[in-house]
C-alpha positions in Angstrom: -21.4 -4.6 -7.1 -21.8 -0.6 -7.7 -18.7 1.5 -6.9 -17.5 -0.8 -4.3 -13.5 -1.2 -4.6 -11.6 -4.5 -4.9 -8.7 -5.0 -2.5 -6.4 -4.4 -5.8 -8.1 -0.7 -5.9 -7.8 -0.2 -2.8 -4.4 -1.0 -2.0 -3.1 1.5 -5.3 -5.5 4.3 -3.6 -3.8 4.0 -1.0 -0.5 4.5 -2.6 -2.1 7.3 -4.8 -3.6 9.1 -1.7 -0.1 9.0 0.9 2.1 10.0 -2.0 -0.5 12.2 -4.2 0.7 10.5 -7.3 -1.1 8.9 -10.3 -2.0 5.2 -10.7 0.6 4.3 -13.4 3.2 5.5 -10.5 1.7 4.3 -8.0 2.1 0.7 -9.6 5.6 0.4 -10.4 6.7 2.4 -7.4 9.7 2.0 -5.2 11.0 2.7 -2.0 12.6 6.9 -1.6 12.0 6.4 -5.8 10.3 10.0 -5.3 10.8 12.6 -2.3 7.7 12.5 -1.0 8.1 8.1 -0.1 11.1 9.2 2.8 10.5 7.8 6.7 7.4 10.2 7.1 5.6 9.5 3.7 6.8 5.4 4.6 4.6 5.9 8.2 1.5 7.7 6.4 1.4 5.0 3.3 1.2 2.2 6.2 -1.5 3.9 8.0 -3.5 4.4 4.6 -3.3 0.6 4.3 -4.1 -0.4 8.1 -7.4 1.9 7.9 -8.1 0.5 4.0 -8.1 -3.0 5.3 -8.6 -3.2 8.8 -5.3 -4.5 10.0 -2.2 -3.7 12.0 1.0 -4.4 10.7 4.0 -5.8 12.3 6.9 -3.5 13.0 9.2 -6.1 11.1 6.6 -6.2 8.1 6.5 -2.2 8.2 10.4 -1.7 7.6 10.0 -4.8 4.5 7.4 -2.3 3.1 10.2 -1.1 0.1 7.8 -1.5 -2.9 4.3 -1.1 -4.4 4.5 -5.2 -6.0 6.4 -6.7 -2.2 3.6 -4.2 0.0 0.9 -6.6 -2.1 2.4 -9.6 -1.8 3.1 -9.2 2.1 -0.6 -8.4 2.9 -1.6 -11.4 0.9 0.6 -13.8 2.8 0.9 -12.4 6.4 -2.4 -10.6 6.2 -4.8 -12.1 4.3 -5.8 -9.6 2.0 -7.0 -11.2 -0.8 -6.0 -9.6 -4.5 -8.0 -11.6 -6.9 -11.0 -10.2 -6.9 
């Protein structure tokens, strides 16, 4: 496979890149838990994960987006982003 990512790595890259933060943080993080997650860090994390995966959220699924764990399970119900690989 090389250095392809899985959807897991990607998604936590994408957490890690909008909030410059480490992956143990990045994991178990929470809605305005640090400064830099407030409206405008909220509106840069969603379009790190539109361009990693190729999708547009809905407006509705955008304000749910309050957690690193309910931001993965949403795009694997709603967008079909698969995490098991």
């Amino acid at each position: 496979r090389g250095c392809e990512m899985t959807n897991v790595e990607k998604y936590t890259q994408a957490f890690m890149d909008a909030f410059d933060i480490d992956e143990a943080t990045a994991k178990t993080l929470k809605f305005q838990q640090i400064p830099a997650w407030d409206s405008v860090g909220h509106m840069g994390l969603v379009a790190q994960l539109e361009e990693q995966f190729g999708i547009m959220m809905e407006p509705d699924d955008i304000v749910d987006l309050n957690s690193f764990d309910k931001g993965m399970e949403m795009l694997g119900a709603k967008y079909g982003v698969d995490f098991a690989g």
